[in-house]
N, C-alpha and C positions, 0 to 999 in steps of 0.2 A: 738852274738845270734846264738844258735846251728837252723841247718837245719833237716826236718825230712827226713832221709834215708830209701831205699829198702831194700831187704832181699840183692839184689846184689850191692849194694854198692851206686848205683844214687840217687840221691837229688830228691825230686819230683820237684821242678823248674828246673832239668835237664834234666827230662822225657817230661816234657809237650811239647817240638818240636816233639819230636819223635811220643807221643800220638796225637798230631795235624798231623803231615804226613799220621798216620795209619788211621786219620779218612777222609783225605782228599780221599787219594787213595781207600778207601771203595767206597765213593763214588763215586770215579769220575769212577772208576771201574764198578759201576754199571751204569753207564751211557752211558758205551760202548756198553754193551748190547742191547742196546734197537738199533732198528733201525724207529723207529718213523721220518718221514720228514717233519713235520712241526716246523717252524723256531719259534713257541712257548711253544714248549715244557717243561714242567717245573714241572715237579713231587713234587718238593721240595721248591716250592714258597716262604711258609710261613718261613723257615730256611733263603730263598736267600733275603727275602724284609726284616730279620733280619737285615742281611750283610750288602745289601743295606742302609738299616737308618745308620748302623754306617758308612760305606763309603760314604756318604753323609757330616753327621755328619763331617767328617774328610777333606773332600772339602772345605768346607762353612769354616771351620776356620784354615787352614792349607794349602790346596793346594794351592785355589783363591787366599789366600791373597798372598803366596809367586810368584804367578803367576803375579798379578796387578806390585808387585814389580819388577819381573823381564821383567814383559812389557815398564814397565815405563826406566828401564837402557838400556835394549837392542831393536833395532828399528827392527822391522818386516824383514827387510836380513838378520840380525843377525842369527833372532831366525831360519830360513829357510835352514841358514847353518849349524847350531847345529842339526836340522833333518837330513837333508845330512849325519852330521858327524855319526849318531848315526844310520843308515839303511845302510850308507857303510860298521860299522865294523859288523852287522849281516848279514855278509857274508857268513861266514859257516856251518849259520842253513839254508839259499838258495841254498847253497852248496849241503849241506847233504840231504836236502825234494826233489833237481831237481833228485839227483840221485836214491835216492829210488824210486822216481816216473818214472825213466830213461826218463826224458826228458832233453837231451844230448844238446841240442840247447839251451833253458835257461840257460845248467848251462856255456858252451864255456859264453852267453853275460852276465853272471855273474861273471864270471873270469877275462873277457876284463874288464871290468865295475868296478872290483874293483881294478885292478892293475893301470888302469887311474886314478882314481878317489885319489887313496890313494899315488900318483906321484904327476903328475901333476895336481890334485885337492887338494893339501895339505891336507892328511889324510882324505878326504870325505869330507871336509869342502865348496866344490867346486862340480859340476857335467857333468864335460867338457864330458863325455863319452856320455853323453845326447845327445849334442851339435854334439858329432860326430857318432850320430847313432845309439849308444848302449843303449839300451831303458833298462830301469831295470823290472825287475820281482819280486816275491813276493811268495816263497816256504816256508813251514817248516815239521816239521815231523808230524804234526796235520793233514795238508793237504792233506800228503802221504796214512794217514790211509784212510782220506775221497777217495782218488782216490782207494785204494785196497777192497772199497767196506763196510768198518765201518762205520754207521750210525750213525750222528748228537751225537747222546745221549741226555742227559738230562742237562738243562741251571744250570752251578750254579755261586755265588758269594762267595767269600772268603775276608775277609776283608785284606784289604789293597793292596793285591793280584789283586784284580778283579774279571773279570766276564769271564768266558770258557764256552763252549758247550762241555758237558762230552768228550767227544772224545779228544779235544782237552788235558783236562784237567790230561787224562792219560799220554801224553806224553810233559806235561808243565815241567818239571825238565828238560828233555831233548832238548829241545829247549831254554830253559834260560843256559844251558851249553856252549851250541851253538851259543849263543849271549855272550859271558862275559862281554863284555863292556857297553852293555844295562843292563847287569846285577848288573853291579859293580856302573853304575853312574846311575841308575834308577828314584832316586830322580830328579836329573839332565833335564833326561831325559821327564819326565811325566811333571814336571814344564814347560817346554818349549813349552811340546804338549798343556796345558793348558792354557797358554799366547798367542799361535797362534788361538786358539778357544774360548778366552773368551766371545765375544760378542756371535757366535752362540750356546754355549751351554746356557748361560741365556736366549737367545731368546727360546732355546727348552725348558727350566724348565716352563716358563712363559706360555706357550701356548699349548705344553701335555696334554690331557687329566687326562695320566698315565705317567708318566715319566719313571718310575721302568720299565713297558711294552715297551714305546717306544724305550729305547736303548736296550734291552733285543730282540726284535724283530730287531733292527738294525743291533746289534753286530751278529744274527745267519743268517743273511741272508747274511751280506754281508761275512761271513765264506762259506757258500754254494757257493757261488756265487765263490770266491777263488777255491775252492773246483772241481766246473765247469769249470775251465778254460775259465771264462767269467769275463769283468771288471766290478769292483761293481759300475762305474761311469756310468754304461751304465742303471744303475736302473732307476727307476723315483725320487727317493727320494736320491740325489747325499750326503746331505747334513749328512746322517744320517751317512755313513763310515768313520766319524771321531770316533766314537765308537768301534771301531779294537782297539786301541791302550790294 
């Protein structure tokens, strides 16, 4: 079966990444602009509760299930260690967000923190640096814009992707470069976060008013709150920053 080709040569099934990038970046682009501070900002609603229904859609018979299953194999240390594993090697986007932010103290207990950890914690798997003081932090290049003074921007969802606060969303390539290994076992990754929070996110679906709003206002506040150099546990609502992911 012939393919229909450009005038330059590409496949239209070989454009459509590209066309998906350029439109992503438009937007997330324009979401930089804005400096609006409220954590519900959402210009683009009706496109994001699209997203939403199919990243729902893609839960309900995709994520959860392979989530139950991997609840069921691996017993809750397990899974706590596979977190570990997977926030020690996004190392060098904490790396790179202490420095641009020049906060030189994070990045020295992010340096200690991953050379124990990835030692004598067998690859991250372990968090003896905890144990011995070195408390971890939680940088990236998203956060640096927020500290140089770039406003929230505008909320969006991208299927499969997720969900950004425009800001963030400008400098998402960059930060998943940053992480490769969160990048490369993502799958992995998101199953295990979903296994550790099965019961609390059904108990959120169940009792939401808005479900679409309630993590959408989760997910931006507790990014400010990063942002502030304030702990998002210190909110009233602890339960809702499991939505960062």
């Amino acid at each position: 079966m012939s393919t229909m080709r450009t005038r330059n040569g590409l496949s239209l099934q070989g454009r459509l990444p590209l066309l998906l990038l350029t439109l992503v970046l438009v937007v997330a682009l324009s979401g930089c602009t804005s400096t609006a501070p409220e954590d519900e900002y959402d210009p683009w609603e009706g496109f994001n509760r699209s997203m939403w229904g199919f990243n729902m859609f893609f839960d309900e018979w995709v994520v959860e299930p392979a989530a139950q299953g991997w609840d069921w194999m691996i017993p809750e240390g397990g899974q706590r260690s596979v977190e570990k594993f997977f926030h020690n090697w996004a190392f060098p986007r904490r790396l790179v967000g202490g420095l641009l932010q020049a906060e030189f103290l994070h990045v020295g207990e992010d340096l200690g923190r991953f050379l124990v950890n990835t030692t004598v914690g067998f690859l991250g798997f372990f968090d003896p640096a905890s144990d011995w003081g070195m408390e971890p932090n939680d940088e990236d290049v998203g956060q640096s814009l927020g500290a140089w003074g770039f406003g929230q921007g505008a909320y969006l969802v991208l299927p499969i992707f997720g969900q950004f606060a425009g800001r963030d969303a400008c400098v998402a390539p960059i930060d998943m470069v940053l992480a490769p290994v969160s990048f490369v076992l993502r799958p992995i990754e998101v199953v295990n976060w979903r296994a550790l929070n099965l019961e609390l996110i059904n108990e959120n679906k169940a009792t939401a008013f808005d479900f679409y709003a309630f993590v959408r206002n989760a997910h931006l506040k507790h990014r400010r709150a990063l942002v502030e150099d304030r702990d998002p546990d210190d909110d009233d609502d602890e339960d809702e920053d499991i939505y960062d992911i």
